[in-house]
C-alpha positions in Angstrom: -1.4 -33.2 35.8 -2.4 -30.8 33.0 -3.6 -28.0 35.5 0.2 -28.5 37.4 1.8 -27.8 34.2 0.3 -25.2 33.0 0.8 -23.6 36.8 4.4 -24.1 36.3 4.9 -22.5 33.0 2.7 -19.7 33.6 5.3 -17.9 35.7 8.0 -18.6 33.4 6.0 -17.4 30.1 7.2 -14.1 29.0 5.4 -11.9 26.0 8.3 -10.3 23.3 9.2 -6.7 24.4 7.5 -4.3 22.4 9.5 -3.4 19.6 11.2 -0.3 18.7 10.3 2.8 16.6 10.4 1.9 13.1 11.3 -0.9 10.6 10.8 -4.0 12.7 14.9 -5.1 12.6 16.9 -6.4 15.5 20.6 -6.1 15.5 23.2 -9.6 14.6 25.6 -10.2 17.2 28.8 -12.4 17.1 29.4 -15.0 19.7 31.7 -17.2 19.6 32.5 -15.9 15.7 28.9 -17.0 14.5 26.8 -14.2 13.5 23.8 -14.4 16.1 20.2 -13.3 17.4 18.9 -12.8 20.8 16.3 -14.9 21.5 14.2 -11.4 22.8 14.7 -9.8 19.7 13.9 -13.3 17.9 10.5 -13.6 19.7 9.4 -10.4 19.5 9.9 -10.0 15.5 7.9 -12.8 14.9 5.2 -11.4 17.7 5.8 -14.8 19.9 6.0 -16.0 23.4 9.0 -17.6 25.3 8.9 -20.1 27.9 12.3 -21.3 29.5 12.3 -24.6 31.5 15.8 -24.2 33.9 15.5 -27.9 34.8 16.6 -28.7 30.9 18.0 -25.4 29.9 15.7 -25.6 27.0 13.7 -22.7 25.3 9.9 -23.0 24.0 9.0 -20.2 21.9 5.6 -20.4 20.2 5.2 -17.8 17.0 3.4 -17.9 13.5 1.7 -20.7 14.6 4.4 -23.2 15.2 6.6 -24.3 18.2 10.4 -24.5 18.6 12.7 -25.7 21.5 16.1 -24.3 21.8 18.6 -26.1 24.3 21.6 -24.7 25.6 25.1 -25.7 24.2 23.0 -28.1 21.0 23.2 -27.3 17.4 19.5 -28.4 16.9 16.1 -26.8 16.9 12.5 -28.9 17.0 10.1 -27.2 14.9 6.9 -29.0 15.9 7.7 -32.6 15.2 10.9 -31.4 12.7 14.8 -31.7 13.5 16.4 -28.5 12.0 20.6 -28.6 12.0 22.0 -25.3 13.0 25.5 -24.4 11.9 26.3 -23.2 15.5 25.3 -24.6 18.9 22.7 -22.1 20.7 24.7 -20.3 23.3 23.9 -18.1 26.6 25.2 -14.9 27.3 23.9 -12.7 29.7 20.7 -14.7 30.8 19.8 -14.8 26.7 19.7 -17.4 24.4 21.7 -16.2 21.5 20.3 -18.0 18.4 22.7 -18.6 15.4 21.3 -16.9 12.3 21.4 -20.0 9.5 17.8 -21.2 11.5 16.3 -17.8 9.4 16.7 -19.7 5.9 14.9 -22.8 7.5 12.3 -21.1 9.0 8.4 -21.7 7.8 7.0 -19.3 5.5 3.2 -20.2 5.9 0.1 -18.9 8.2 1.6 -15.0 8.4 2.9 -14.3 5.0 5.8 -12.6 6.8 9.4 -13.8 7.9 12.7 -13.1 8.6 15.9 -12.1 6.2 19.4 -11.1 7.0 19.9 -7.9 5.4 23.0 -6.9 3.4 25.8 -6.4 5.1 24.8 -9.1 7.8 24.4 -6.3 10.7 20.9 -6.5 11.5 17.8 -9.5 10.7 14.6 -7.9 9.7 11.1 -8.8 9.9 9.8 -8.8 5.9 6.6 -9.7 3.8 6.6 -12.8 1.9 7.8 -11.4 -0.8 11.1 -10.4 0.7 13.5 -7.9 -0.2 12.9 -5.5 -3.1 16.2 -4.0 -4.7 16.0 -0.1 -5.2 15.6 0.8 -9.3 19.3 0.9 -11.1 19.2 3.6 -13.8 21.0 3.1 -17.3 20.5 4.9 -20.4 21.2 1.7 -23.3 20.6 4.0 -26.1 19.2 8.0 -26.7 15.6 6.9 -26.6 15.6 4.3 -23.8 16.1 4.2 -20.1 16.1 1.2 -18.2 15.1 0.5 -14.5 16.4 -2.7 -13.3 14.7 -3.7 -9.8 15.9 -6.8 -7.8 13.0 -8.9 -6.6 12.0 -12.8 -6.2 8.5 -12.5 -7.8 8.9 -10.1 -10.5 5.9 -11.5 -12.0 3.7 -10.2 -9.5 4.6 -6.5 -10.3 2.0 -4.4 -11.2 1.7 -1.1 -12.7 -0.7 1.3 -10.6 -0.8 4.3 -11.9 0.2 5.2 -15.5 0.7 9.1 -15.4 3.6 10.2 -16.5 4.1 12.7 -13.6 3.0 10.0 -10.8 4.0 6.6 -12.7 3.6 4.0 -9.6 5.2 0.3 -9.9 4.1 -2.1 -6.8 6.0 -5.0 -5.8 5.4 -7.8 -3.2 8.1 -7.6 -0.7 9.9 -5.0 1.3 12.7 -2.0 0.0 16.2 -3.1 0.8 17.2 0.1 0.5 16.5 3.7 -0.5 15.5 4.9 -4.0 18.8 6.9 -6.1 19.3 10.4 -5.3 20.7 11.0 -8.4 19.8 9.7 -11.9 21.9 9.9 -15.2 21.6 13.5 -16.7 20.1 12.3 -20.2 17.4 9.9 -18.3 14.3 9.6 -19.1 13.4 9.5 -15.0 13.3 13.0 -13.5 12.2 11.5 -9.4 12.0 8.3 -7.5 10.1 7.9 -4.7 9.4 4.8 -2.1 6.4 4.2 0.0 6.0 1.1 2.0 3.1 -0.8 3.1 2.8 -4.3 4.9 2.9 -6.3 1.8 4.8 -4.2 -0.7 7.1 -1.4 -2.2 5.6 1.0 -4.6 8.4 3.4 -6.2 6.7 6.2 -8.5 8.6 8.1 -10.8 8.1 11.5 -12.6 9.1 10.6 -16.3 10.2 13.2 -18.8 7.7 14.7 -20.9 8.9 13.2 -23.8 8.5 9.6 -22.8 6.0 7.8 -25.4 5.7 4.5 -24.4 6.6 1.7 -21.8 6.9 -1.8 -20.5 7.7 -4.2 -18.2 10.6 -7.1 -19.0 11.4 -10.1 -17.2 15.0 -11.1 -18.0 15.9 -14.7 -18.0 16.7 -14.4 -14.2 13.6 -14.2 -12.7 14.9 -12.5 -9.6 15.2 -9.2 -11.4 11.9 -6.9 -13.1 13.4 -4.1 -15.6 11.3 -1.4 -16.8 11.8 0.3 -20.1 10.8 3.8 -21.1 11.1 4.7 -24.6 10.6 8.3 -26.4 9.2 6.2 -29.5 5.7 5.1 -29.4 4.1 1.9 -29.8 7.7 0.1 -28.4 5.2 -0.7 -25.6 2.2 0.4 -23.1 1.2 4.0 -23.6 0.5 6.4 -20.3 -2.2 8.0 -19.0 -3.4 10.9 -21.6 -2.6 14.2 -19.6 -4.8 17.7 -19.2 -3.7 21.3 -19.7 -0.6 22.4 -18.1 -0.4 25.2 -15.2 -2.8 25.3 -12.1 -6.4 24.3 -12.2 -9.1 26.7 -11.1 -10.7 25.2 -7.5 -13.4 27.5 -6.1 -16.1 24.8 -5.4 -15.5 21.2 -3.8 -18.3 18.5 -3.4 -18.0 15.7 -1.3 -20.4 12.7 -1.6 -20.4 10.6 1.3 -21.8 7.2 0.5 -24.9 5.3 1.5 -27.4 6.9 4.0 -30.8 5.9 5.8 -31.3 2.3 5.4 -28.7 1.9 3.4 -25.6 1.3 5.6 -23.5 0.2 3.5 -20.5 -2.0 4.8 -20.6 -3.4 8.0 -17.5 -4.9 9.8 -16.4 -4.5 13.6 -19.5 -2.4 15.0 -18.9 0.6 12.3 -21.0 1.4 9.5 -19.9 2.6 6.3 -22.2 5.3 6.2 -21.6 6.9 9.8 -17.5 6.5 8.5 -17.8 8.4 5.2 -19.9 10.8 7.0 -17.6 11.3 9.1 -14.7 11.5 7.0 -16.9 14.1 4.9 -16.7 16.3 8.3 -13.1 16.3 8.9 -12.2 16.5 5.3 -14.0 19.6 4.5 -11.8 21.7 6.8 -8.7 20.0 5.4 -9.2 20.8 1.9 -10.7 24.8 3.0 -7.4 24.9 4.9 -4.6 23.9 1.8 -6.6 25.3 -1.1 -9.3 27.9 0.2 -12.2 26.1 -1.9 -15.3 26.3 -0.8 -16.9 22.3 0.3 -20.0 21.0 0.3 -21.8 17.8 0.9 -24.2 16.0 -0.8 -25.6 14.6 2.7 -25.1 16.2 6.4 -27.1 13.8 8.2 -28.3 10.0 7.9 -30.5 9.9 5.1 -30.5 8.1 2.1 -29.9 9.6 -1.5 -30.9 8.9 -4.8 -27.8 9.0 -7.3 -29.3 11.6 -9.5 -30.0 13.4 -6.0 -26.3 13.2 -5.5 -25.3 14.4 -9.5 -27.9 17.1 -9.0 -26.6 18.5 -6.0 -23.3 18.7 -7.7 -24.0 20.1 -10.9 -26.2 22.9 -9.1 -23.4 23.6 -6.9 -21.4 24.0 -10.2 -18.5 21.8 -8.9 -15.0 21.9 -10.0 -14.5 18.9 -8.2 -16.4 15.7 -6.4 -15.3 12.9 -4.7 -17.6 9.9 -3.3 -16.4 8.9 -0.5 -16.9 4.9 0.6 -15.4 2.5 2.3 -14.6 -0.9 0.9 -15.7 -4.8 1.6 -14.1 -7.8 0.6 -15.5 -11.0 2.7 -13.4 -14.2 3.1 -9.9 -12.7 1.2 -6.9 -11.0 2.3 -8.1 -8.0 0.7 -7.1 -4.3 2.1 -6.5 -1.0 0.9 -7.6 1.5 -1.3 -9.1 1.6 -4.6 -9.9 5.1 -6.8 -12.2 4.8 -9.7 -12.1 7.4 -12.0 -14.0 7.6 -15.5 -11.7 6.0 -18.5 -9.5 8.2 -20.4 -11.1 7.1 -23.7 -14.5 6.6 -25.6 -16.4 5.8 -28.2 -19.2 8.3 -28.9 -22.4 7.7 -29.8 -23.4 9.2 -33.4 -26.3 10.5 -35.0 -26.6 9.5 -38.4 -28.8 12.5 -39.4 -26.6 15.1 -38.4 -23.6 13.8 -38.7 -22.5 15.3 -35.2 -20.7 12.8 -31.9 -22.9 12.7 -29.1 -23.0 11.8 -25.3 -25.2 10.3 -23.6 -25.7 12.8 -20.7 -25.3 9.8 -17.9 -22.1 9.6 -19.4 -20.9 13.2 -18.9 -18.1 12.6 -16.7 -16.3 11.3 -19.7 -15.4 14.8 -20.6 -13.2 15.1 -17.6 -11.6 11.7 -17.9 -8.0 12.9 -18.2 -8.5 15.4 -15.0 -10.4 12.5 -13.2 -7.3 10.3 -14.2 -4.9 13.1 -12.7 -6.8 13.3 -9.8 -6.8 9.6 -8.7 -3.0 9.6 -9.6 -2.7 12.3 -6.8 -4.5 10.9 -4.4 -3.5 7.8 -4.7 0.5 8.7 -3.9 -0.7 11.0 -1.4 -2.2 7.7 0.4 1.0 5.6 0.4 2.9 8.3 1.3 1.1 8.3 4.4 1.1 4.8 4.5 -2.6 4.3 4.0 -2.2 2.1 0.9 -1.9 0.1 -1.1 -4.0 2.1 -3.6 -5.1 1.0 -6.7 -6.5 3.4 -9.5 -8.8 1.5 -12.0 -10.5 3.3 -15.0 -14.0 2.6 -14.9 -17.3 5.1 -14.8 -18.5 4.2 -11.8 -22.6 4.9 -11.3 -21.3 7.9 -8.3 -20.5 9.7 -10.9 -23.4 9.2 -13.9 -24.2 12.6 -14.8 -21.9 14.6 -12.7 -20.3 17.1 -15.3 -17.1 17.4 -13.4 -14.2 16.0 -12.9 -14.2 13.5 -10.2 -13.8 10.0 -8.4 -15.4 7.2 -5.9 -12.6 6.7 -3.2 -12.6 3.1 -1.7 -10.4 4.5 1.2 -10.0 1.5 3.0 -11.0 -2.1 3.0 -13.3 -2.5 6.7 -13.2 -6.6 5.9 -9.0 -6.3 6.3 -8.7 -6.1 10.2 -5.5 -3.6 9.8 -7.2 -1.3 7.6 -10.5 -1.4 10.3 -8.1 -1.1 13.2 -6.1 1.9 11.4 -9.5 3.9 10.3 -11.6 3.1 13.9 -8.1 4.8 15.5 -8.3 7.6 17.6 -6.6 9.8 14.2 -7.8 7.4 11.7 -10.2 9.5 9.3 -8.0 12.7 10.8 -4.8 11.1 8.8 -7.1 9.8 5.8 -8.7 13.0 5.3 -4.8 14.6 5.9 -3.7 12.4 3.0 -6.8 13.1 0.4 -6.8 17.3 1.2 -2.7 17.1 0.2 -3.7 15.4 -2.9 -6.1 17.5 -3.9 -4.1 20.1 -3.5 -1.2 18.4 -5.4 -4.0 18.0 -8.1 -4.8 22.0 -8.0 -1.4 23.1 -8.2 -0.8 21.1 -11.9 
């Protein structure tokens, strides 16, 4: 009996239609006045399958783990073993179901972390992370010394700050932009630039702040569906920014890039692909990039697969008299929804070691990095936008000396550049123009780094 069955759907079972070129939306139709979706465009948002039985005139479409039977001409969906109550009867047009938008607010939000919204106006439904819809930032100046970003969202509390430079200040929020970013600001505000990037859980808007700006924080009004952000010229009103080097260009003659593990040491392993045959690789294509856009000179700690002492790697640099070195790894996160990128760069402040006899600060010389903490600090702020820009983020820049870097008297930073345990980021860096479009991303900021 089962075998019969399944021989009868099998013909009638159709995969979504691939879906268009960018934002994954499908347009709301009226019929019969009720503000509808076609049961294609429904399907293939949610990456499901339809099966139609004619004998019933019913609908079976199986997506984000759950089934749901539509029948012609009936104002009722079964979810699994639920009775959902449409506002509409389903109707056909054309040889389509056409699905009456009120199911989206009833829809489960569980297994995927993604669903579907009506977005303003009520023209088109969209396919969104859990988070939902973020609000672009609304600019007002309350006072002389205080401008304040107000940003719609449902889960303000999960915003984080991820970078705290004042010419690449990045907010992230779960949830997807509902619209673009201001062109223009208020002419006394303390914002200069506002910039989106998108990735498949969140929005990060980064902002170039006025020079003057001393101080900031993040408030959560008494309606929790809004975050407002408050930059003040007085200092100590809040969080102070990242401290910032020397203006005007920086001098770049000599790159070094470090790429991780070696020999026995293989690093990561997720898919088939080692972490050290990636960041070797990444090494390779990078070196041109960043000779192209800034004319440096690069060299690598390792050409081939053998394994490396960390004061090899330090040594290598410091003989090469380095202006700059990046380590480059890759990232693993077993059993968690982790993905991404993460920059580590040495913290912008220290305490010093003292010797009692002479009076006189000193630094331990494992710790040498220290002394380029602010240009390290730059650095990962640069790289970092450059990465969601291209959509290769999230990244997330944490101040920490990491051991890459002990005794490396330059400035410089460990790049995470993807997490190979998240099967989108393993998928997007095995890709034909994976490490091409990573090592795209790090060259431009680099050079973004050089120019400032």
């Amino acid at each position: 009996m089962l075998l019969v069955l399944l021989s009868t759907l099998a013909p009638l079972a159709r995969a979504a239609p691939p879906p268009p070129a960018g934002a994954p939306s499908a347009p709301v139709a009226r019929v019969d006045g009720v503000p509808s979706i076609g049961a294609d465009d429904f399907a293939r948002l949610l990456g499901g399958v339809q099966f139609w039985r004619s004998d019933t005139r019913k609908l079976v479409i199986r997506a984000i783990g759950h089934r749901m039977t539509f029948t012609v001409d009936v104002p009722i969906v079964i979810l699994d073993d639920r009775t959902l109550r449409l506002d509409a009867p389903v109707r056909s047009r054309g040889g389509e179901l056409q699905i009456p938008v009120s199911l989206l607010t009833q829809l489960p939000r569980d297994t995927t972390g993604m669903h579907l919204v009506l977005e303003a106006g009520g023209t088109r439904v969209r396919l969104v992370p859990a988070g939902g819809l973020v609000g672009p930032p609304v600019v007002s100046v309350p006072s002389a010394d205080v401008t304040r970003l107000a940003i719609a969202t449902a889960h303000a509390e999960e915003a984080r700050v991820m970078g705290r430079g004042r010419g690449h200040f990045r907010i992230w929020l779960p949830g997807a932009a509902a619209g673009p970013p201001p062109d223009s600001l208020p002419p006394n505000a303390l914002v200069r630039r506002i910039r989106a990037f998108e990735s498949s859980d969140g929005v990060t808007y980064e902002l170039q702040l006025a020079p003057e700006v001393q101080s900031y924080r993040l408030v959560t009004p008494a309606r929790r569906e809004q975050l407002a952000l408050e930059l003040s010229r007085v200092p100590g009103e809040g969080e102070s920014f990242a401290p910032e080097g020397p203006p005007g260009p920086r001098a770049l003659h000599v790159v070094v890039l470090d790429p991780g593990h070696g020999g026995a040491d293989a690093g990561v392993q997720a898919g088939g692909v080692s972490e050290k045959d990636l960041t070797l690789a990444l090494a390779r294509q990078l070196t041109g990039e960043i000779e192209a856009r800034t004319g440096a000179r690069v060299l690598l700690t390792r050409t081939d697969d053998r394994a490396l002492a960390p004061d090899d790697r330090a040594e290598f640099a410091n003989r090469s008299r380095a202006d700059l070195v990046i380590a480059l790894h890759f990232d693993g996160v077993p059993g968690t929804r982790a993905r991404g990128a993460s920059l580590w760069c040495p913290p912008a402040s220290y305490a010093g070691e003292s010797d009692a006899s002479a009076g006189l600060p000193l630094m331990p010389w494992r710790d040498v990095a220290l002394r380029h903490a602010v240009e390290s600090r730059d650095l990962a702020d640069d790289i970092a936008s450059a990465l969601d820009a291209h959509g290769l983020g999230p990244a997330r820049v944490r101040e920490r000396l990491p051991v890459a870097l002990l005794g490396v008297n330059a400035p410089g930073l460990v790049l995470e550049c993807a997490t190979l345990t998240s099967p989108d980021d393993l998928a997007r860096v095995t890709a034909p123009d994976g490490l091409h479009d990573l090592a795209v991303a790090i060259a431009e900021g680099v050079l973004d780094w050089s120019r400032h």
